[in-house]
N, C-alpha and C positions, 0 to 999 in steps of 0.2 A: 430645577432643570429636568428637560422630561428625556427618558431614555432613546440614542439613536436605535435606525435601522443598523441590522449590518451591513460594515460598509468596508470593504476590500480595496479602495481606492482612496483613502483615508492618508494623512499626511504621516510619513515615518517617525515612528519615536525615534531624540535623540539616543545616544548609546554612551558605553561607558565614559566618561572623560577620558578617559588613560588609553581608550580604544579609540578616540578620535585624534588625539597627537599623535599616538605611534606608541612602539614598542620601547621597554627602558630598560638598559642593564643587562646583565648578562652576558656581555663582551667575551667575557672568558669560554661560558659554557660554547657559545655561537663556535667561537673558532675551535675548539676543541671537538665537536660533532662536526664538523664541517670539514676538520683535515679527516677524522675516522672514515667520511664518505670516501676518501684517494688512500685513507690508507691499504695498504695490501693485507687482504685477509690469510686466516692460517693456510685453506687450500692454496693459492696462490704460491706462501712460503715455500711452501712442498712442492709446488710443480704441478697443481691441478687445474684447471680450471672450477668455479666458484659453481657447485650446481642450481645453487637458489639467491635469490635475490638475500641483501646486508639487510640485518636488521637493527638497527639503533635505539636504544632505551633511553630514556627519558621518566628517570624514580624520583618521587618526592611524595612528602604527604599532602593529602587532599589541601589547596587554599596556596600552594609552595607557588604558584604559577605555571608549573609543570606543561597545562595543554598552552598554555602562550607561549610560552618557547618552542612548543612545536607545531604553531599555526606559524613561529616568525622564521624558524628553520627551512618548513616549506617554501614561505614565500622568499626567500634569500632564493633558494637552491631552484625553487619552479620552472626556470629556462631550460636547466639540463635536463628536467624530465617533458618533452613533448607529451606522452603521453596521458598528461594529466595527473594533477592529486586527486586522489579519493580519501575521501573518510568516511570512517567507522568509528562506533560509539558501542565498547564490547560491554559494555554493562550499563544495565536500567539506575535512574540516578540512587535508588535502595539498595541498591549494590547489585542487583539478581544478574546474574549471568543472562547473556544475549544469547541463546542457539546461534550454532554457528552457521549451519542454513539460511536461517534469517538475513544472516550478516551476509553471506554470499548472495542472497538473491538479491537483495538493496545494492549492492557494488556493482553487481551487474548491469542493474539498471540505470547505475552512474555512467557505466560506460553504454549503454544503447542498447544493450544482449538482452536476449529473450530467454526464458527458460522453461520449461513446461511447470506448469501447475503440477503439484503433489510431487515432484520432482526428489527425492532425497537428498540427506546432506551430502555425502559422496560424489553424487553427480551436480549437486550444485556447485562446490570446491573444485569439482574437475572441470565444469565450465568454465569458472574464474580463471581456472590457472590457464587454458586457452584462450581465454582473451587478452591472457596478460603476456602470452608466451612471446610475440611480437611489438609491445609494446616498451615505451620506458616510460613509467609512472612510478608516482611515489604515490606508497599508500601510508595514511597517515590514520593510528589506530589507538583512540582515546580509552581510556579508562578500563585496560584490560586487565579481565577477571584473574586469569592463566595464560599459562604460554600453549597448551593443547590449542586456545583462540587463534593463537598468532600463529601458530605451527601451520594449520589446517588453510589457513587463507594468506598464507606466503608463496609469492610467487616463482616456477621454479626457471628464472631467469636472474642472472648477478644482471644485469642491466637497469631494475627497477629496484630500487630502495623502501624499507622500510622503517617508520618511525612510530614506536609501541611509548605509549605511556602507561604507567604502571603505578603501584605504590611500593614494589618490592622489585626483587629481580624477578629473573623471565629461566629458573631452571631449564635445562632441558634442550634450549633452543643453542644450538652451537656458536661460537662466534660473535656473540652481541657483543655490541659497544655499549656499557652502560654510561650512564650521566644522572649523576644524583645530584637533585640541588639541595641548599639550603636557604639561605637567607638571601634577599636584593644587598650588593653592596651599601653601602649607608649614604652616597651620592645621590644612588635612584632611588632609594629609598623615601626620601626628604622631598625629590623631585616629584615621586607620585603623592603624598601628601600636598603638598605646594599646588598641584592640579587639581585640588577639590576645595583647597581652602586659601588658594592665591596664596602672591607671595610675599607681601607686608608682612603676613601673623608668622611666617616661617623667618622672615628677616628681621625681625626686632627680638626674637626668642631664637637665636638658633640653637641652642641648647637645651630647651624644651621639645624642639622637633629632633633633636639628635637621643633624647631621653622618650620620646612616646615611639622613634623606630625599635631602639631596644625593648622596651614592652611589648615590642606587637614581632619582638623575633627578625621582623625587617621582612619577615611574611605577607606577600602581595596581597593573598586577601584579607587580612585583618589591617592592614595597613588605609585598603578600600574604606572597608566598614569605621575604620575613624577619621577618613576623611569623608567620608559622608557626612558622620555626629559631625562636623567640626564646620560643615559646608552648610546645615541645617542650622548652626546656628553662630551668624556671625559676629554676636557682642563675645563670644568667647573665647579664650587665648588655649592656644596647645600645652599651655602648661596647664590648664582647667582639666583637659581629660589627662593630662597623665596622673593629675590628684585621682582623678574618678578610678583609673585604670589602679592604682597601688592602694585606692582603696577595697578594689576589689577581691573576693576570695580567689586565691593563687590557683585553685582547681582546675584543671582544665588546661586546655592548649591556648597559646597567645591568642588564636582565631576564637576561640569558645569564649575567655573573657572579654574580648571586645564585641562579640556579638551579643553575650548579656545585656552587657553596657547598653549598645544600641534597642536591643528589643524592650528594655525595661523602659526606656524613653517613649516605647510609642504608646497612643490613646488604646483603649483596651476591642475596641472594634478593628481597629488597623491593626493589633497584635492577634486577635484573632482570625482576621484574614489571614496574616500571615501564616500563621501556626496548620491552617487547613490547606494552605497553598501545597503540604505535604502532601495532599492527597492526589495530586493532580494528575491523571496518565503522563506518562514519561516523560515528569516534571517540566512538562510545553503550557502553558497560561493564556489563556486571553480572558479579555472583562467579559467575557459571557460566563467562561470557567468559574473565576473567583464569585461573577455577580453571584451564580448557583452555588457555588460553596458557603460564602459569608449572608447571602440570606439578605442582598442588598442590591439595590437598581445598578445597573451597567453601566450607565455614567460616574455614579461611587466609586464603583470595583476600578473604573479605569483612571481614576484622579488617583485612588490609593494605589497603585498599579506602579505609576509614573513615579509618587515619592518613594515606592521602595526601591526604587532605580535611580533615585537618585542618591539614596542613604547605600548604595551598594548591594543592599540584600536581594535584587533580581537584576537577570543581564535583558535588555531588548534584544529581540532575534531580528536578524537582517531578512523580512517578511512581507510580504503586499499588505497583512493585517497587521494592527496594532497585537504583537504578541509579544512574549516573554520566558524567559528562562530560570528554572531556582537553579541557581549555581549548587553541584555536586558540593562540596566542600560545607554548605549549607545545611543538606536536603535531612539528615541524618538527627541534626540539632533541634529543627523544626517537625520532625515525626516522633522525637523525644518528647519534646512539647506539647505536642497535638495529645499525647497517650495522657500525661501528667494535668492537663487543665481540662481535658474537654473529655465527657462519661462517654463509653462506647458507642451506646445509642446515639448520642448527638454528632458522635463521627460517620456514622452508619447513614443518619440521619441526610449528613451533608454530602454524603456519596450519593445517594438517590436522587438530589436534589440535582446535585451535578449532574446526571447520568439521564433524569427526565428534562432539564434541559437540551443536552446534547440529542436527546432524540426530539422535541420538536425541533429545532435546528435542521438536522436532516428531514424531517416530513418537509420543512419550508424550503429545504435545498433540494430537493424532487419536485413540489410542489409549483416551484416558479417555471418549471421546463414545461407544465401541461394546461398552458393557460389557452390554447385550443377548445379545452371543453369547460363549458358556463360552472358546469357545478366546481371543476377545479377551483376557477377563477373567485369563486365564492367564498369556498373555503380559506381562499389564499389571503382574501381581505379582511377575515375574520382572524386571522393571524396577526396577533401583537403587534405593532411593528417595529417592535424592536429583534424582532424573531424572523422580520422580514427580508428578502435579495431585491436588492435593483432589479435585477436581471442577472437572466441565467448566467450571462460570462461572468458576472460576482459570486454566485452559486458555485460554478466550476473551479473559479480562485481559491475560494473560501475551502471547498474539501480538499483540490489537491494542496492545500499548504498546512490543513489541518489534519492530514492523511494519517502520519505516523501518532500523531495524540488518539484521534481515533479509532484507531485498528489497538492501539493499547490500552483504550477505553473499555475497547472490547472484550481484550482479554484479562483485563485486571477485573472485569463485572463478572466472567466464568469463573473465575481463579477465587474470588471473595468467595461465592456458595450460597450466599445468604438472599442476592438481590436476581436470582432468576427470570423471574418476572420482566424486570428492566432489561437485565442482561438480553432476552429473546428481542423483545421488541427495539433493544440498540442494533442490534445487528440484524434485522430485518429490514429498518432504515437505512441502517450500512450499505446494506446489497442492493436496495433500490435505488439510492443517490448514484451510485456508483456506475449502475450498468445505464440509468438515466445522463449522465453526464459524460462520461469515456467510454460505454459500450461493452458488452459482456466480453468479449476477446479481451481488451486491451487491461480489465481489471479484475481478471482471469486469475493469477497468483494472489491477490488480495482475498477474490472471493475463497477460492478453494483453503484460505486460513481460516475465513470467517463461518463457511459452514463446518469445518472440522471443528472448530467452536462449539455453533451448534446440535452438531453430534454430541459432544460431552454434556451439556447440559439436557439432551434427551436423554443421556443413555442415565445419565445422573437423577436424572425426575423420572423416568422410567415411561417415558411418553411416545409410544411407536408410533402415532401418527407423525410425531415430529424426526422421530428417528429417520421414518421411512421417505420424508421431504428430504433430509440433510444427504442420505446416501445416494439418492436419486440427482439431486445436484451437486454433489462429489463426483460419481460416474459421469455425469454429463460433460464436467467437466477432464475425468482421466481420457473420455471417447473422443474429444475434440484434440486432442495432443498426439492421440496415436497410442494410447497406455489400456488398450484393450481390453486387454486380459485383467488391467487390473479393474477396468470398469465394469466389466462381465462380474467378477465377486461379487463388487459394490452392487450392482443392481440386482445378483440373486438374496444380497442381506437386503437390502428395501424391500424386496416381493415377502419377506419372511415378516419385519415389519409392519407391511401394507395389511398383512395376513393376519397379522396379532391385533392388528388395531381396528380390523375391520372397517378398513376404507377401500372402496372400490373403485377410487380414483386412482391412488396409489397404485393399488395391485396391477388398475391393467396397465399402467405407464410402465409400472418396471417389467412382465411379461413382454410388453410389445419391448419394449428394451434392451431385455436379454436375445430378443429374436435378433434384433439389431447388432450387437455384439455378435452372433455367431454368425452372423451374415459378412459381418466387418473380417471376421476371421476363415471365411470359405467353410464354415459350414452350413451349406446351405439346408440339408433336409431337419438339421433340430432349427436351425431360424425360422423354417418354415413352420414346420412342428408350435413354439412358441408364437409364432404371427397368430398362429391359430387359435391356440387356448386364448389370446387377445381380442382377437375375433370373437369368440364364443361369450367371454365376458361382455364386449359391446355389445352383442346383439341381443342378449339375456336383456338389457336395462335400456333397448330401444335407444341406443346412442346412433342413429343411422348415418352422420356425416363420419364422425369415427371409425364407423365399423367402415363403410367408402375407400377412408385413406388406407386401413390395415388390411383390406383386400388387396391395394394396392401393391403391398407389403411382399404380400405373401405371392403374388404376381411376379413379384422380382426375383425373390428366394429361388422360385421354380426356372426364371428364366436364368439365371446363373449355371442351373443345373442343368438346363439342357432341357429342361420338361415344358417343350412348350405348349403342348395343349392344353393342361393343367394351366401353367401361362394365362392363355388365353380368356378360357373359363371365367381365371380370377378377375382379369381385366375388365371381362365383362360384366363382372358382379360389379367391381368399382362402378366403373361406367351407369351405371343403371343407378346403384348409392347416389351417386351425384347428381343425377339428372335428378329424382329425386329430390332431391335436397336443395336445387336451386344454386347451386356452386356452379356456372358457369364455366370459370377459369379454371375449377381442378376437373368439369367435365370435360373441357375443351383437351386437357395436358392426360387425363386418361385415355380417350381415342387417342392421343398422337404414337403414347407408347404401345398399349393394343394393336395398330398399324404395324408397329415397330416388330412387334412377337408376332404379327402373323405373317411379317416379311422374311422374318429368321424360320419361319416354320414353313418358308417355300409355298407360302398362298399368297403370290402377287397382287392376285384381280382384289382377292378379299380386303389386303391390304391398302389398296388404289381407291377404293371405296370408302373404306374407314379413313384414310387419311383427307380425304376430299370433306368427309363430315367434322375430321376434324381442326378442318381451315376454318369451317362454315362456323364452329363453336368458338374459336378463337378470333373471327372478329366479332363476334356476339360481347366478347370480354375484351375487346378494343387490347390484344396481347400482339403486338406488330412485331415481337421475337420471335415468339410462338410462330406466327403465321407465315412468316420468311422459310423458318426451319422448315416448316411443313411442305412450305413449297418447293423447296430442294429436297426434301423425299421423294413428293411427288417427280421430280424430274428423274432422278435415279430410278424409280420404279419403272417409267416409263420409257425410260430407255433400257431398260432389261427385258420390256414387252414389244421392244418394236418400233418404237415411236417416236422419235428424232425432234418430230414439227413441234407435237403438244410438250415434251421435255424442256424446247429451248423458251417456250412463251412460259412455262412455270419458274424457270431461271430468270427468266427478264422479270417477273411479275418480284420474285424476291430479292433480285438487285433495287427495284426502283423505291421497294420499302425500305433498304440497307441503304440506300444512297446516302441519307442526312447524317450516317453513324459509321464510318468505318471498321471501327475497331468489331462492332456488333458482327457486322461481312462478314470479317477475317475467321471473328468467333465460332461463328454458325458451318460457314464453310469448313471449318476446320472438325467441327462435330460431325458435320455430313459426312466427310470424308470415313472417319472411322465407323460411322454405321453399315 
């Protein structure tokens, strides 16, 4: 069978049996967290009002069922909260603690909110709690490390509920309701076995299936995992694996001996899939993943994919891709395994493998958006095609669904040490998929992770030209939010970078950049200062359209300050750079603001002339904005000279180009106005 394309519109894998009937058991805990929701808390007792939202615990150990109970919780209770469930997932499935930033910025974006790039945790936390301040949501928060998680991203309204899952209690945090589980009653017990392995072999032996619940604790996941073995294979009776299960070493928790059990059953290529599925950025799968992990065609990876879902050992993600999840309860068993059968080189080996994968994936998910130009389109054919997009809307699927695996891909490649190389050129793909697909705005706190990534890996390989890229699109990014000052640092460490590394690309970007920042901040004579030494460097290396725009620069600088002949001067240097240079459009928009400074500088006539040559340049550039606007200078100039008749024929001349566009009219006129 020969390997597909990627395909985003591919039929959904089924999902767990037990996740397709419904929820089983648990009657008691359900009603028990459900009156704690009405019951009155201690404020309350006392005569206070409650200043922060309930929070509800939910402890058991990994595999007890713990997050099913509190996906079934939510969905019982989700009417009383209009405001929606969120989730959160406080910990990597390795255990590592989530940043609590992290976590607040993802909930934000559950609910629609923005936050700025490079934003702190502080001010992330304090956004949440304002979004939530009017709301009634329940937030629903898996696998939490500590209760510091759950403190920081509690909302301070009793209106909205919380439900924390944990493996312990939640110290610290006042008030909780805990609910520790243990075992499924031995009803649902039997019932969830019975749904993998029908109900003949449970009805002719019901005392075999009431003896393999007790072996397996009555534990929802290990219960899984022997109704898998038992669904794989149907000449066998439930009393056959409770032989296997008593024969095995007692070591270990009920969920540990039944996953032996099962893993020792599979072929040694399928157990090594398995064993490297460990590796997988936060534990999310798909058959590209595994294909590059196990070192096998994507049609393989996806047939073995399907039977560990069916054996229980992966859950399917409700996804447009065929993907997958190693269940937490698992992940732990399987990175034991991974260290014990397979030499470090060969796990190192299969990280690379994964991780040069994943980046041609992304060259193909940029790749499919630029089929405008022949060479892209070349390229693109010469692309595997199993590595190939339909089309860009599959492209756009594929990353936003595979977002959170890789933005973790990317920081598990920094975090390793070893695979720099890859690491760079992952997240270089990253940043171009990205802004090629949703646009630099919109993927704006993504990027601003991924190059603070990149900064560590220069600062760690000791690489300033790359240093002095990372801080330069850091700042770029604090300048676009309004974080100024803090962009001004950032772009005086890239010019010290640019410096060390001796690139003269760098250097003049962040010069004219820091001019920028002090300009952003009203100081106009060090911007201008800075425009300059940017200047100096373009004209040194014959860069003449450059050096064009930063006269420009430096035109502005002066005119903020009031220095318009200086003003002027520069403008007229621009002016001249571009004509020059054959730039039309930015000669056209340099007369217009030239005009502009030597209207502020009380030289009308001078200005009436420049503005005339600078209609004549902008329809040269077919700019029908440009040309309107002009035209309504022109009428205001000429009615400050006197002249009624030629004003109102420069007004008609730029109504008749605004006609097709209103909103343009409004615009222009509304700019006019303020000149």
């Amino acid at each position: 069978m020969t390997d597909q394309a990627v395909d985003t519109d591919g039929a959904r894998l089924s999902h767990d049996p037990a996740e397709e009937s419904g929820f089983l058991g648990r009657t008691r805990e359900l009603k028990e967290l459900r009156a704690d929701i009405e019951r009155a808390g201690l404020d309350t007792l006392s005569g206070r009002k409650a200043p922060r939202a309930r929070v509800l615990l939910i402890a058991g150990r990994p595999g007890s069922g713990r997050t099913a109970l509190a996906e079934e919780l939510a969905a019982q209770v989700a009417d009383d909260y209009p405001g929606g469930v969120l989730r959160a997932r406080l910990s990597e499935p390795d255990g590592t603690r989530v940043p609590v930033g992290r976590l607040a910025r993802d909930l934000l974006t559950e609910l629609d909110r923005t936050a700025p790039p490079g934003a702190d945790e502080d001010d992330l936390t304090e956004a949440l709690r304002a979004a939530l301040a009017e709301r009634r949501a329940l937030l629903l928060l898996d696998a939490v490390a500590d209760a510091e998680q759950v403190d920081a991203l509690l909302p301070d309204t009793p209106d909205c509920l919380a439900v924390a899952v944990a493996g312990g209690p939640l110290t610290g945090i006042a008030d909780v309701r805990p609910c520790t589980l243990g075992g499924l009653d031995t009803k649902s017990a039997v019932e969830l076995l019975s749904r993998h392995t029908g109900s003949v072999r449970i009805t002719v032996d019901p005392r075999a299936a009431e003896q393999l619940v007790e072996l397996c604790q009555a534990q929802p996941a290990a219960l899984t995992l022997a109704g898998g073995w038992l669904a794989a294979r149907p000449q066998a009776a439930v009393a056959d694996l409770a032989k296997h299960l008593h024969a095995e070493n007692e070591e270990g928790s009920a969920l540990a001996r039944v996953f032996r059990l099962v893993y020792g059953s599979l072929p040694g290529t399928a157990a090594r899939m398995l064993r490297l599925l460990s590796l997988a950025p936060a534990g999310l799968v798909d058959p590209h993943t595994a294909s590059a992990l196990a070192g096998c065609s994507v049609n393989g990876a996806r047939g073995t994919l399907d039977d560990f879902v069916a054996l229980g050992l992966l859950r399917a993600v409700g996804s447009p891709l065929p993907e997958y999840e190693v269940p937490g309860c698992l992940h732990g068993m399987l990175r034991r395994l991974a260290r014990k059968h397979d030499r470090p080189a060969e796990l190192q080996l299969a990280r690379a493998r994964m991780l040069e994968r994943t980046v041609r994936l992304l060259q193909s998910c940029r790749a499919v958006t630029e089929t405008d130009s022949p060479q892209a389109r070349e390229k693109l054919l010469a692309t595997p095609r199993d590595l190939r997009f339909p089309h860009p809307r599959a492209a756009a699927d594929w990353l936003r669904a595979r977002r959170p695996a890789l933005l973790a891909a990317a920081r598990l490649a920094v975090a390793d040490g070893e695979l720099d190389t890859l690491a760079r050129r992952l997240m270089s793909q990253l940043v171009r998929a990205m802004v090629a697909h949703f646009g630099t705005q919109a993927a704006a706190p993504d990027l601003y992770g991924v190059h603070r990534l990149v900064l560590d890996v220069a600062e760690r390989r000791e690489l300033p030209r790359e240093k002095a890229a990372a801080l330069l699109n850091l700042a770029d990014l604090d300048a676009r939010t309004g974080r100024t000052a803090e962009a001004l640092v950032r772009y005086r460490a890239a010019l010290d970078a640019g410096r060390e590394a001796d690139d003269p690309y760098a250097t003049g970007r962040a010069m004219e950049s820091v001019g920028g920042a002090h300009l952003e901040l009203a100081d106009y004579d060090r911007a201008a200062d800075w425009f300059g030494r940017a200047l100096a460097q373009r004209l040194a290396r014959d860069e003449r359209a450059d050096a064009a725009r930063v006269y420009g620069r430096i035109a502005t600088a002066h005119t903020y300050a009031g220095r318009y002949g200086e003003a002027v001067r520069a403008w007229r240097a621009a002016v001249a750079g571009h004509r020059k240079g054959g730039d039309v459009a930015a000669h056209a928009r340099a007369l217009s603001e030239l005009a502009r400074v030597q209207e502020y500088a009380g030289r009308p006539e001078e200005s009436l002339r420049t503005c005339q040559e600078a209609v004549d340049w902008a329809r040269r550039a077919e700019d029908d904005r440009l040309q309107a606007a002009l035209h309504l200078r022109l009428a205001d100039t000429l009615d400050r000279l006197g002249d009624p008749t030629a004003a109102g024929l420069e007004r008609s001349a730029a109504q008749r180009m605004l006609r097709e566009d209103p909103a343009d009219a409004c615009e222009i006129r509304s700019a006019s106005s303020e000149d």
